[in-house]
DRENDO-1510 file (C-alpha; in Angstrom, 1 decimal, always signed):
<recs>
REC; n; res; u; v; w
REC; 1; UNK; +0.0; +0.0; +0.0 .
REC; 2; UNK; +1.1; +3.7; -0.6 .
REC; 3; UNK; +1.5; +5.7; +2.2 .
REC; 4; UNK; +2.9; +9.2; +0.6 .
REC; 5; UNK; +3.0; +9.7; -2.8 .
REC; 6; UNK; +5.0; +12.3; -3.8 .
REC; 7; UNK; +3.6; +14.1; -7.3 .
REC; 8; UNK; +5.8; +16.6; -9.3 .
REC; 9; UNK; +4.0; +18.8; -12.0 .
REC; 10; UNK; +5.9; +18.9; -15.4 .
REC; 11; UNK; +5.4; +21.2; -17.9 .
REC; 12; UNK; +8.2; +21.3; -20.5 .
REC; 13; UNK; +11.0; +20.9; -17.7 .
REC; 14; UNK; +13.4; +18.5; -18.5 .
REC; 15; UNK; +16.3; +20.6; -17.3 .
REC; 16; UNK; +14.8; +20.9; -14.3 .
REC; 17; UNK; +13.6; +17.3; -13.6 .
REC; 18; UNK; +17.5; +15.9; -14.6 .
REC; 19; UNK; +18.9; +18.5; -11.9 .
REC; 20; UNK; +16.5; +17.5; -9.1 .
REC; 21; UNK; +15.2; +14.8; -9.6 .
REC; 22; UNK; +17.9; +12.6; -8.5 .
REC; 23; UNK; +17.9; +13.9; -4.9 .
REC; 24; UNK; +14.4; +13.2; -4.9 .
REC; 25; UNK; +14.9; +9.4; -5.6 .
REC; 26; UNK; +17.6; +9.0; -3.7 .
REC; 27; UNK; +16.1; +10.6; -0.2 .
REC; 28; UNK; +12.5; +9.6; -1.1 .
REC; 29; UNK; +11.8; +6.2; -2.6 .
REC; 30; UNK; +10.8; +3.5; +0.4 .
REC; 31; UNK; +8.6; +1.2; +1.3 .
REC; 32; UNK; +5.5; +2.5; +1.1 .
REC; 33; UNK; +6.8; +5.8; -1.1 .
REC; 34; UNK; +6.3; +6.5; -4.3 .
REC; 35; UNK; +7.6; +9.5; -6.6 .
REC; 36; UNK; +5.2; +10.4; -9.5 .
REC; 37; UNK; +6.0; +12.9; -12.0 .
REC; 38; UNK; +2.4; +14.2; -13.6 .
REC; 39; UNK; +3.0; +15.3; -17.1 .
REC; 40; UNK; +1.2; +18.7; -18.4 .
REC; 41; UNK; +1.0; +17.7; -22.0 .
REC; 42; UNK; +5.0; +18.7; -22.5 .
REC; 43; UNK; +6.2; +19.7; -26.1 .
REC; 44; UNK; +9.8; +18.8; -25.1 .
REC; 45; UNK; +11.7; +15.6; -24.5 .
REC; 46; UNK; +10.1; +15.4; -20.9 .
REC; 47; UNK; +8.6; +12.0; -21.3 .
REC; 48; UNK; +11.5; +10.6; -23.1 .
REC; 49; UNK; +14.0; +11.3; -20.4 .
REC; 50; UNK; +12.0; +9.9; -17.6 .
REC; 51; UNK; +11.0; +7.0; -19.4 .
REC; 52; UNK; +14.9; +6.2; -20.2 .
REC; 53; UNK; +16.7; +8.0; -17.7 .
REC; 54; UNK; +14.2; +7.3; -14.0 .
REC; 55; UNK; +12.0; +4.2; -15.0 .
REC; 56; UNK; +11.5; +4.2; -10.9 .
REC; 57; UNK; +9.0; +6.4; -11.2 .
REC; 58; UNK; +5.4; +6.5; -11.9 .
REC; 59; UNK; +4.2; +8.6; -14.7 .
REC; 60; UNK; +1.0; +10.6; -15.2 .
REC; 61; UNK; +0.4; +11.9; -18.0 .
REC; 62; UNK; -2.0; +14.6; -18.9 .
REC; 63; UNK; -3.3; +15.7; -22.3 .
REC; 64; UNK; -2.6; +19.1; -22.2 .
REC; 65; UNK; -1.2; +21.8; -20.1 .
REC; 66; UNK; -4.2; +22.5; -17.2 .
REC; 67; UNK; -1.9; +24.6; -15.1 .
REC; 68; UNK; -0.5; +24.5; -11.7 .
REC; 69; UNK; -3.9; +23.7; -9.8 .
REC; 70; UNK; -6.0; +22.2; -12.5 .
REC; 71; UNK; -3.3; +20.0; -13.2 .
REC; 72; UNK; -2.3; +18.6; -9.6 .
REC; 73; UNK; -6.6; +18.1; -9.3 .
REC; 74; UNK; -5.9; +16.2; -12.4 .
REC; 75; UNK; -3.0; +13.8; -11.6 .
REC; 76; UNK; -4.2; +13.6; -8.0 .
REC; 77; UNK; -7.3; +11.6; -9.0 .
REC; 78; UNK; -5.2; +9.1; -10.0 .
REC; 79; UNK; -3.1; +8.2; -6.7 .
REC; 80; UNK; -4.3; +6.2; -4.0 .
REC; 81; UNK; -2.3; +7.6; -0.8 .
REC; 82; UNK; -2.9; +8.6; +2.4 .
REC; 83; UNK; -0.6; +11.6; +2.0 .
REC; 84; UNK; +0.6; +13.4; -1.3 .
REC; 85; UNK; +3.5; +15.8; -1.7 .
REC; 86; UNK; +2.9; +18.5; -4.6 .
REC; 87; UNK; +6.3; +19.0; -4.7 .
REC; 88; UNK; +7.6; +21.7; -7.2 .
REC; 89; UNK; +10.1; +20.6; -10.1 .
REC; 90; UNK; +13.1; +22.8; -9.0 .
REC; 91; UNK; +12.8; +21.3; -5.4 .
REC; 92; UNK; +16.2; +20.1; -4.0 .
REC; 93; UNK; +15.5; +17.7; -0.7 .
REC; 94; UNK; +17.6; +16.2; +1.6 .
REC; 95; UNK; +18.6; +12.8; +3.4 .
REC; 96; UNK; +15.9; +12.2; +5.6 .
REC; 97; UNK; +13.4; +14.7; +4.5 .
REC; 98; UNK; +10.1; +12.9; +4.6 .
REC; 99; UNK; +10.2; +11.5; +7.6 .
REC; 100; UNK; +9.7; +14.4; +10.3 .
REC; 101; UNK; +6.5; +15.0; +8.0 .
REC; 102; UNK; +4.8; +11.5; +7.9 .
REC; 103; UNK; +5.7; +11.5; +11.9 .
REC; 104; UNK; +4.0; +14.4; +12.4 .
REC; 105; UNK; +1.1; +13.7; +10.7 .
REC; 106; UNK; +0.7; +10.4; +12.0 .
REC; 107; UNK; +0.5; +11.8; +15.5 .
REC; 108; UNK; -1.2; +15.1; +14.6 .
REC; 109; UNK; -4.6; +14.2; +13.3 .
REC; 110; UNK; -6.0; +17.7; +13.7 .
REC; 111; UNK; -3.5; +18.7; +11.5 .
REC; 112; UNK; -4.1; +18.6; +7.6 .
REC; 113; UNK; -1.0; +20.0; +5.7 .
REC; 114; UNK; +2.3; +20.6; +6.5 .
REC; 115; UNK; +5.5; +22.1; +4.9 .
REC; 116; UNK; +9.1; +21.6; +5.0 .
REC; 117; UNK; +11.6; +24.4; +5.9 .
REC; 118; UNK; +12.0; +26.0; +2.6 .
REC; 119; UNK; +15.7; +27.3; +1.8 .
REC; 120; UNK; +17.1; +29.2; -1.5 .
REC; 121; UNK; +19.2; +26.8; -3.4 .
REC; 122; UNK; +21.1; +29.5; -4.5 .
REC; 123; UNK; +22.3; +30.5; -1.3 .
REC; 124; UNK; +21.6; +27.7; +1.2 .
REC; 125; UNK; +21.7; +29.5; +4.2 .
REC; 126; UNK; +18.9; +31.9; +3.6 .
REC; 127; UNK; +14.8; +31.2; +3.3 .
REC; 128; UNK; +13.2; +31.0; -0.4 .
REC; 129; UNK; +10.8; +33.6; -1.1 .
REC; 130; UNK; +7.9; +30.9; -1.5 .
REC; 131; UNK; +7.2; +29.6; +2.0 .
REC; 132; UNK; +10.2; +30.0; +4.0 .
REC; 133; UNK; +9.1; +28.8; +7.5 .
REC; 134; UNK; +5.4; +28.7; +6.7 .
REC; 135; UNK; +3.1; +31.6; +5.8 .
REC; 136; UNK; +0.5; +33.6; +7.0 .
REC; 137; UNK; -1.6; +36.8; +5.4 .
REC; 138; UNK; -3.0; +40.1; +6.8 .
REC; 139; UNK; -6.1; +41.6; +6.7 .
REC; 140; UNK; -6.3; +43.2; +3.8 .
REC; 141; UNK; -4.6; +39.7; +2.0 .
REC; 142; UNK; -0.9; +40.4; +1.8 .
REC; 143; UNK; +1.4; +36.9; +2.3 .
REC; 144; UNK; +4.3; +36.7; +4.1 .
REC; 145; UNK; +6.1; +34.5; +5.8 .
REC; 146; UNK; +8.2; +33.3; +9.0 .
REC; 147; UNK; +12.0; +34.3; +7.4 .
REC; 148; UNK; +10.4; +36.5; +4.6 .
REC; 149; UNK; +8.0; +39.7; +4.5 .
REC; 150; UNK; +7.7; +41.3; +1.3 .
REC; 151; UNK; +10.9; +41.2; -0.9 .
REC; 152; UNK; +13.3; +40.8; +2.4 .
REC; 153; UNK; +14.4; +37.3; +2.8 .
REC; 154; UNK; +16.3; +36.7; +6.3 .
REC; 155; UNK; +19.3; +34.4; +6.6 .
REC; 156; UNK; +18.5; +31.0; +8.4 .
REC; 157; UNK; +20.1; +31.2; +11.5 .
REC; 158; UNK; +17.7; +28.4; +13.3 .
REC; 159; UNK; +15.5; +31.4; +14.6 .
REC; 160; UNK; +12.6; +29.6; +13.1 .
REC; 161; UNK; +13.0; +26.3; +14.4 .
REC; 162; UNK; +9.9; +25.5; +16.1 .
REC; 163; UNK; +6.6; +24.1; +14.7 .
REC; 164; UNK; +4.5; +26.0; +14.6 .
REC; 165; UNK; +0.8; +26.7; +13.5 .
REC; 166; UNK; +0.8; +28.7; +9.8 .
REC; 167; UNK; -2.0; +30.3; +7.9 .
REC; 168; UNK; -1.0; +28.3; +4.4 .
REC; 169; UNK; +1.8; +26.1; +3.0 .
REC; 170; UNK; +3.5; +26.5; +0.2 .
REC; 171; UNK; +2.6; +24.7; -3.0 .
REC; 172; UNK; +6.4; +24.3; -3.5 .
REC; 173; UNK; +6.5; +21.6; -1.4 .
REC; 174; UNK; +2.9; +21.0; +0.3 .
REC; 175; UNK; +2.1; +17.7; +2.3 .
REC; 176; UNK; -1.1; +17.3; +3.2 .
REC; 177; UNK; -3.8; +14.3; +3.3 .
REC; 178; UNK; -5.4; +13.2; +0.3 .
REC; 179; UNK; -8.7; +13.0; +2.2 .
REC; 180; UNK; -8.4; +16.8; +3.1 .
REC; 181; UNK; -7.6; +17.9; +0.0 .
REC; 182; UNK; -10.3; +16.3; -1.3 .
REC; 183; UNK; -13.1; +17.3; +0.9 .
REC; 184; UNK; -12.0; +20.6; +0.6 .
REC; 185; UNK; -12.1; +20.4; -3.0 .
REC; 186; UNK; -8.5; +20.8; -4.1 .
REC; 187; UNK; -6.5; +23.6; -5.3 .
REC; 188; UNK; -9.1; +25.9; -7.6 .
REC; 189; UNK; -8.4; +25.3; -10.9 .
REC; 190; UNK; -9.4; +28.8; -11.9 .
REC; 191; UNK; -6.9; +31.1; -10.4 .
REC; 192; UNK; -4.5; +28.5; -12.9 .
REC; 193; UNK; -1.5; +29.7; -11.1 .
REC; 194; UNK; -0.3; +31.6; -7.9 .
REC; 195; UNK; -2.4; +32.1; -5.0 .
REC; 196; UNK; -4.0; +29.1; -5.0 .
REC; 197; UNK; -2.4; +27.2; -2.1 .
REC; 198; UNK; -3.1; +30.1; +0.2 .
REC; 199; UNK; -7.2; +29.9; -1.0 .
REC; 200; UNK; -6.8; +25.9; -0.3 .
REC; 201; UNK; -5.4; +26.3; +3.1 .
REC; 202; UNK; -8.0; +29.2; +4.1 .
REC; 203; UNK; -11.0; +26.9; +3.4 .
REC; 204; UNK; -8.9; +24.1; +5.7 .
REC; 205; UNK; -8.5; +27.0; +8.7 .
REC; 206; UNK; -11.6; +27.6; +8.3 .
REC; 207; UNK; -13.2; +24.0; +9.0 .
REC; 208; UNK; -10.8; +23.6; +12.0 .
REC; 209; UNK; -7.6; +21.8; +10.1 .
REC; 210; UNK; -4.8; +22.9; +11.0 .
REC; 211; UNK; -1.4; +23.8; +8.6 .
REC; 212; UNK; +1.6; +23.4; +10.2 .
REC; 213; UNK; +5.8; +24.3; +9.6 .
REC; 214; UNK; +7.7; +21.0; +10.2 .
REC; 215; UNK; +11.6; +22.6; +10.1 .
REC; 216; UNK; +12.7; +19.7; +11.2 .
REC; 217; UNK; +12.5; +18.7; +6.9 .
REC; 218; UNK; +14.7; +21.1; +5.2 .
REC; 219; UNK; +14.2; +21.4; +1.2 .
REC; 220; UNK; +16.4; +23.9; -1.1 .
REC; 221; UNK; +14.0; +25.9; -3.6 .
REC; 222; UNK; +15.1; +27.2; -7.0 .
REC; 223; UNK; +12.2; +29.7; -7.1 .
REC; 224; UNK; +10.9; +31.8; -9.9 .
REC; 225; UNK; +11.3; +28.9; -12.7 .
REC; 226; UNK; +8.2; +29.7; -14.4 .
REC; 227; UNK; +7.9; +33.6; -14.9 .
REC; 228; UNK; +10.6; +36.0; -13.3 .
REC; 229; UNK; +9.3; +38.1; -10.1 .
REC; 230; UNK; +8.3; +41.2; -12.0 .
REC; 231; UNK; +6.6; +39.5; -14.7 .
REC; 232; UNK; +3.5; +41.2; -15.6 .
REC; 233; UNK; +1.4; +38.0; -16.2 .
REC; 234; UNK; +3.0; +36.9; -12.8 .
REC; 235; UNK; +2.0; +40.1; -11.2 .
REC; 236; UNK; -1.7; +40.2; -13.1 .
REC; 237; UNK; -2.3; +36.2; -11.6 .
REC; 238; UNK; -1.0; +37.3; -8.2 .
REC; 239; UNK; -3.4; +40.2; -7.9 .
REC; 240; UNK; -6.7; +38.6; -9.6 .
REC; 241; UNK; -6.3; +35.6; -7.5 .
REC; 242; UNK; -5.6; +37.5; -4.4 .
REC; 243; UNK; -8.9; +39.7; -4.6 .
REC; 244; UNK; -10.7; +36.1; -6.0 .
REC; 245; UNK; -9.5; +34.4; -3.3 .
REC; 246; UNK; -10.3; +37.3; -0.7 .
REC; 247; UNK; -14.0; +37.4; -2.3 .
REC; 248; UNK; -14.2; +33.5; -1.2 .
REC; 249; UNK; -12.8; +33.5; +1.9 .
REC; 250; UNK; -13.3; +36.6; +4.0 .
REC; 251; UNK; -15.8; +36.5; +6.7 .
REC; 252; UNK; -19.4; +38.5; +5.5 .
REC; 253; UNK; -18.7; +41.2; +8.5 .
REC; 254; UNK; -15.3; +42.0; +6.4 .
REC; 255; UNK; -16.0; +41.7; +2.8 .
REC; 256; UNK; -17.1; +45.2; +1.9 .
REC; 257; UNK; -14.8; +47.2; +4.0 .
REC; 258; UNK; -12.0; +44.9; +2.7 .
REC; 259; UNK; -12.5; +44.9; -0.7 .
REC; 260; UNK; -12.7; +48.8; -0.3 .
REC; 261; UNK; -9.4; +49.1; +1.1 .
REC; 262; UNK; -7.8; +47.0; -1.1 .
REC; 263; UNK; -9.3; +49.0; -4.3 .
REC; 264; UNK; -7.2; +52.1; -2.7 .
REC; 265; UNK; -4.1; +49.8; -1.9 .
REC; 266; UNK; -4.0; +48.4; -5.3 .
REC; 267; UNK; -4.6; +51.8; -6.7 .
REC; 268; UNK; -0.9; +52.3; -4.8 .
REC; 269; UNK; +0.8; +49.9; -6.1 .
REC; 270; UNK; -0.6; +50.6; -10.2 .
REC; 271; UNK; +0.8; +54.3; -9.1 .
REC; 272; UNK; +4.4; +52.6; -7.7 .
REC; 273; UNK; +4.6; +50.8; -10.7 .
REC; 274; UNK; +3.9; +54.2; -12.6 .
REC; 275; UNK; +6.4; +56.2; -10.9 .
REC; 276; UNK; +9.2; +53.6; -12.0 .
REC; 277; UNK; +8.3; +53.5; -15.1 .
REC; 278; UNK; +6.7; +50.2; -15.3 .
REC; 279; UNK; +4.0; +50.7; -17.5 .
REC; 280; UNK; +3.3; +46.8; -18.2 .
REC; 281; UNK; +2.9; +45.9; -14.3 .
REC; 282; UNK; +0.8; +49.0; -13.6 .
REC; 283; UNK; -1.8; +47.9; -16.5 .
REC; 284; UNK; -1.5; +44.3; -15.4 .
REC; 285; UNK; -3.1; +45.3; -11.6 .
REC; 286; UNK; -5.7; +47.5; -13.7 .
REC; 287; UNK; -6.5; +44.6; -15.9 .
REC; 288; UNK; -6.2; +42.1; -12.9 .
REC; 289; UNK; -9.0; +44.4; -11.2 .
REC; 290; UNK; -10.9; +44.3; -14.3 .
REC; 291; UNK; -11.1; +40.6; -14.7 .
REC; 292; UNK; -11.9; +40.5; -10.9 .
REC; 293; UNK; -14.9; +42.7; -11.6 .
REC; 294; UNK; -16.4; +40.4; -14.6 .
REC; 295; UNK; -16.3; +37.4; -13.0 .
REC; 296; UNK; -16.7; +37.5; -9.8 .
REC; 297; UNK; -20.4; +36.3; -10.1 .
REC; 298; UNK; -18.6; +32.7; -11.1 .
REC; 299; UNK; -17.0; +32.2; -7.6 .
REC; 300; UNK; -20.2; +33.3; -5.5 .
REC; 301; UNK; -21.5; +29.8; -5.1 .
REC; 302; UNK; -18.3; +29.0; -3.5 .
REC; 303; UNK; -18.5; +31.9; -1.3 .
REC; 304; UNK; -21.4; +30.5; +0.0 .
REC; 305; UNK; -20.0; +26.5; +0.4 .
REC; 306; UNK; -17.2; +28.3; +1.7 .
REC; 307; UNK; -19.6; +30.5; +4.9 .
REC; 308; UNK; -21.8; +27.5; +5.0 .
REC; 309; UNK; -18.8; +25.0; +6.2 .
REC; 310; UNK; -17.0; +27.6; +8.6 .
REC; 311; UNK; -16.6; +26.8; +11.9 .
REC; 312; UNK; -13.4; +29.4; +12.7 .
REC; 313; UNK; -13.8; +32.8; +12.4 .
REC; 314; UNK; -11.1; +33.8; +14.5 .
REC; 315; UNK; -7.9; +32.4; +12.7 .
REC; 316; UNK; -4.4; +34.0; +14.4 .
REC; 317; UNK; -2.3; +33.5; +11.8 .
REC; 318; UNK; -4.3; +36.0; +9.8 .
REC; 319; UNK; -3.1; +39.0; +11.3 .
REC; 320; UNK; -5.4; +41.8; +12.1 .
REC; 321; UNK; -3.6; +44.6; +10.7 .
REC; 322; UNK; -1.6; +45.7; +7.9 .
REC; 323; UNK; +1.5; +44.3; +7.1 .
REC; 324; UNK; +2.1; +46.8; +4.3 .
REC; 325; UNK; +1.8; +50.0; +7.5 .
REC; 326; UNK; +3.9; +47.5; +9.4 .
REC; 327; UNK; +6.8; +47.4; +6.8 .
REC; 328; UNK; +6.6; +50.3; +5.1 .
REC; 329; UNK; +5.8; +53.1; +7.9 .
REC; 330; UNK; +7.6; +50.7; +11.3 .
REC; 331; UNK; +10.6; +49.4; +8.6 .
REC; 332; UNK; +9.6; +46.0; +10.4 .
REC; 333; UNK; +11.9; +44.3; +8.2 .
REC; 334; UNK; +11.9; +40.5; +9.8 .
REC; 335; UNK; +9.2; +38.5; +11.0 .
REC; 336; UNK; +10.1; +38.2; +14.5 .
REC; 337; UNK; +9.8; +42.5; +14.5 .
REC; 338; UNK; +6.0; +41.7; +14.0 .
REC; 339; UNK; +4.2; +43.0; +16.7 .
REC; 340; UNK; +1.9; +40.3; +16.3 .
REC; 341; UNK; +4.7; +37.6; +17.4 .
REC; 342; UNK; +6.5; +39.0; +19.6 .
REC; 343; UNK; +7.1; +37.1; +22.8 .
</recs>
């Protein structure tokens, strides 16, 4: 029987799967393990290299590119596991990093998801943007995370060593149980890309499951493989999804004031952009606001599922202020400055 199943999303990647692959074979595959690469309907040599070059793992192959969260809802109907791992293609792991995970699973049952530590694989001793020690969101719907707020990323220096309770995971290396991720109803294939692990674990928090760091497991993140930081598809995705996944999720006593506030905050950053210069990220918010606008109607039957099945209004790890007044006007540069963490 398979316990974990570890699934890898490939789209075009074979650089990337003969670079990292390895390392996950060789600290991964056990009894009871198995490592499955789900294809996105690849144009390159993908499916020839793993067929000749890792026949040890299982393949899962898709008929055309879905995505990031269409296509793990895909591939994941077709494992049978008690946990999966969507683990991202330009993951480095290390000796022994599964097993802090399953352990605490196994004796957490309150507990859905968990992450790894995430580092930078370009510099090992600091955090990776996309997770770090495990992520939380204001209340307006900024992420950040424990070792990373904003675009400051701290050096690892064990400071964030302790499990602890997050708001989400990150989808760059996300372990959680199948059965949660199904009666939740998986990643939303809709927001395509970006965003959509946070709007996963949110509907999780919500219903009383709990997300968790595990730093104990330490994985080394490329980062950025698909479309560079200041991409403007990257930044239209980030925004739509955001406000998509804020329309969802937020509590009814929140919504309007919310969405108010962030009309004037994203008005802010459109003007940032503007006053650098950057013309094609300041009319990707404006269009990301747009295509919030025209089809929002499509998500409300969620919103209601979603207010319907809450039993947690309350969540801590969504802070109750701003984290953009926190770094910008406080220059609260690292997450243990918070005022919401101190000790």
């Amino acid at each position: 029987m398979i316990k974990t199943s570890i699934v890898i999303l490939n789209w075009n990647g074979c650089d990337m799967l003969r670079t990292f692959l390895p390392s996950v074979i060789e600290f991964s595959l056990a009894d009871g393990v198995e490592v499955c690469v789900a294809d996105n309907g690849s144009t390159d040599n993908s499916m020839e290299i793993l067929r000749q070059e890792f026949p040890q793992i299982r393949l899962i192959l898709l008929d055309k590119n879905w995505g990031f969260a269409e296509g793990y809802n895909k591939a994941l109907q077709q494992v049978d596991a008690e946990y999966v791992v969507l683990l991202n293609s330009d993951v480095e792991v290390t000796a022994g990093w599964l097993n802090p995970l399953v352990q605490y699973m196994d004796t957490h049952l309150d507990v859905a998801a968990c992450q790894p530590k995430i580092l930078s694989y370009h510099n090992k001793g600091e955090f990776e943007y996309a997770g770090a020690a495990g992520g939380y969101i204001d209340k307006y719907g900024y992420p950040f995370c424990r070792g990373r707020i904003f675009g400051e990323v701290e050096k690892d220096e064990n400071q964030y060593d302790e499990i602890k309770s997050v708001f989400w995971a990150t989808g760059a290396a996300l372990f959680i149980r199948l059965a949660d991720y199904n009666e939740a109803g998986g990643l939303d294939g809709r927001f395509f890309a970006h965003m959509e692990e946070i709007d996963l674990c949110w509907r999780l928090k919500a219903r009383r499951r709990d997300i968790v760091c595990v730093p104990q497991s330490v994985v080394y993140h490329v980062g950025g493989g698909t479309l560079s930081k200041d991409n403007p598809r990257k930044t239209f995705l980030n925004f739509r999804n955001n406000l998509l996944m804020l329309y969802k999720n937020l509590p009814s006593d929140e919504l309007a004031d919310v969405m108010t506030a962030r009309g004037w905050l994203d008005r802010l950053a459109m003007m940032q952009y503007l006053l650098k210069g950057d013309i094609q990220n300041a009319k990707a918010i404006f269009r990301a606001r747009r295509e919030f606008h025209k089809i929002k109607g499509g998500f409300e039957s969620d919103r209601i599922d979603n207010m319907q099945k809450t039993s947690v209004i309350f969540i801590p790890e969504r802070i109750k202020n701003s984290i953009l007044w926190q770094f910008y006007a406080k220059s609260t540069r690292r997450f243990s400055q918070l005022s919401n963490f101190k000790q």
